[in-house]
Structure formats: structure tokens, C-alpha cells
C-alpha positions in Angstrom: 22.5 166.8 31.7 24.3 164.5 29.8 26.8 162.3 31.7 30.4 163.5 30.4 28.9 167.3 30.4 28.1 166.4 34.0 31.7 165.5 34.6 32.6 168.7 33.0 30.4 170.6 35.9 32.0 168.5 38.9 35.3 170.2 37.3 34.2 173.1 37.6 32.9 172.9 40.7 35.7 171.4 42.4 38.2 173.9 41.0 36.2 176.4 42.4 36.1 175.0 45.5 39.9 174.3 45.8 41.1 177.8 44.8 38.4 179.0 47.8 40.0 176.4 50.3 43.6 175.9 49.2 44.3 178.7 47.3 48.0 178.5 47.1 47.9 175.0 46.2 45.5 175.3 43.5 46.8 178.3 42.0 49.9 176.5 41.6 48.6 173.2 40.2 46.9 175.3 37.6 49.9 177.4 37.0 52.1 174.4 36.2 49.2 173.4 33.8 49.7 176.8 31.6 53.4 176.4 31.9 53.4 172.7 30.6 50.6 172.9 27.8 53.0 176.7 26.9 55.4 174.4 24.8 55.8 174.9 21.2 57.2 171.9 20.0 53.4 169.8 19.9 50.5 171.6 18.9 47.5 172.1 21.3 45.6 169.2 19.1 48.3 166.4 19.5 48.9 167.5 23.2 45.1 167.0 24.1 45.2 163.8 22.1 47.8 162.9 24.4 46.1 163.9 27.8 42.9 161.5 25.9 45.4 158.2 26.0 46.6 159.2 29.5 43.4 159.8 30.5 41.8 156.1 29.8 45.5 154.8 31.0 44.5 156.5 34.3 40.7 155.7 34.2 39.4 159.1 35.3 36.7 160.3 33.5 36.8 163.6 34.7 39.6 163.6 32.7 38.2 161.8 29.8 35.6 164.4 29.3 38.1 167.1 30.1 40.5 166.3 27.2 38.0 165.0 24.6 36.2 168.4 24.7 40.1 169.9 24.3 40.4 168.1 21.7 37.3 168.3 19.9 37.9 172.1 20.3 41.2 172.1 19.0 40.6 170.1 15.9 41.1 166.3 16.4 38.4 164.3 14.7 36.3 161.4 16.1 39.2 158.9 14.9 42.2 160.6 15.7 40.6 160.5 19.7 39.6 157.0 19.0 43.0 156.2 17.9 44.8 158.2 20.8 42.6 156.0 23.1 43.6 153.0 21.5 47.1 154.2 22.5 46.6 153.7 26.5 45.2 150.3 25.6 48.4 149.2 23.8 49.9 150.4 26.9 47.6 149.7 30.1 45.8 146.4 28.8 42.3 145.1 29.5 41.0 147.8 32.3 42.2 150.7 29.3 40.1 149.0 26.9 37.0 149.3 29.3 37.4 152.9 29.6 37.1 153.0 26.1 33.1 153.2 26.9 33.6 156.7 28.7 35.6 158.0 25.8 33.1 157.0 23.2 30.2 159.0 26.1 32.3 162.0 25.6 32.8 161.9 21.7 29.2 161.3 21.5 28.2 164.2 23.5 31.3 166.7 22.7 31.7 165.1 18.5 28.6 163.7 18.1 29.0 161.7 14.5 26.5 163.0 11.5 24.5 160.5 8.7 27.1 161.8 6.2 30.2 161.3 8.4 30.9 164.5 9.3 30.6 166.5 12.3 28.8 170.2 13.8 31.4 172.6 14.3 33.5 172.4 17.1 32.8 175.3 19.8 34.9 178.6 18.4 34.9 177.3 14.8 34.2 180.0 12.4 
């Protein structure tokens, strides 16, 4: 498995272990989630590219894969991620710019780039 899809998994994995073990907790950690990302005023797209530039300011790749396949699914192309990333390094220096590496991982798994420039579909594109 490829390494940001692995990421994706230990997500998964540990969301389903929290809500088993710390159900209250969990349910409202994720219930905040809905509540924040239920705002009108951005679009799902710009939020997601904004949980990309916090997620290489916070250097958690979880994260980074997380958001990247958001925002793959919700539209943002392969520069409008890089450019989000490039965000967080205007912001958190050096160490963002490292983290750069996992963000391209997860574009190349989640976006993967085409010979003419383009990209596949994004999962639930019509």
C-alpha cells in the first residue's frame, strides 16, 4: 500500500478505536468537525486547501493525506494544493518546507499528474 493511503488506514483505524474506547470524547471531536467545516461563507475546496497549509504548518501527515484527498475530491488542482502548502512555509519556515515531501507523496498518490497535464477524475466525479 502506498504510503499516504497507508496513513489514510491508521485514520481509520484509530477513529475506530477511539469511538470504541472513548466514545463520548470522540463523538464530540467529530461533531465539532461537522459543525466547523458546516459554514457557508468558504466552500468545501478552499476550506480543505486550508486544512493542507495547516497541515504541513503542523507536520502531521496523517493530516496531510487527510486533507489532500479532501481536496483532491472537492476540486482543487495539483497547484492550488501546492500553492496552499507554500502557504504554511511563508508562515512556519524551514521545517514547513520539509513537509513539503509528504504533501507532494499524497498528490502523487491521491492527483497523480498525466503526460498531458491533466489529471484522472477525482473519486465521485461524473
Amino acid at each position: 500500500m502506498d504510503k499516504m493511503k497507508q496513513r489514510l488506514q491508521e485514520v481509520g483505524d484509530l477513529t475506530r478505536r477511539l469511538k470504541k474506547e472513548f466514545p463520548s470524547e470522540t463523538s464530540g471531536f467529530l461533531d465539532f468537525i461537522r459543525s466547523a467545516e458546516a459554514g457557508r461563507a468558504l466552500s468545501l475546496k478552499h476550506k480543505e486547501l486550508v486544512n493542507v497549509a495547516l497541515s504541513i504548518a503542523a507536520q502531521c501527515e496523517w493530516c496531510i493525506a487527510f486533507h489532500v484527498r479532501n481536496a483532491v475530491g472537492a476540486g482543487a488542482k495539483r497547484s492550488e494544493i501546492l500553492e496552499a502548502g507554500f502557504q504554511a512555509v511563508i508562515m512556519h519556515g524551514g521545517p514547513a518546507f520539509m513537509w513539503m515531501t509528504p504533501l507532494y507523496q499524497a498528490l502523487d498518490e491521491f492527483a497523480p499528474e498525466q503526460e498531458d497535464g491533466s489529471r484522472p477524475a477525482a473519486p465521485g466525479d461524473s
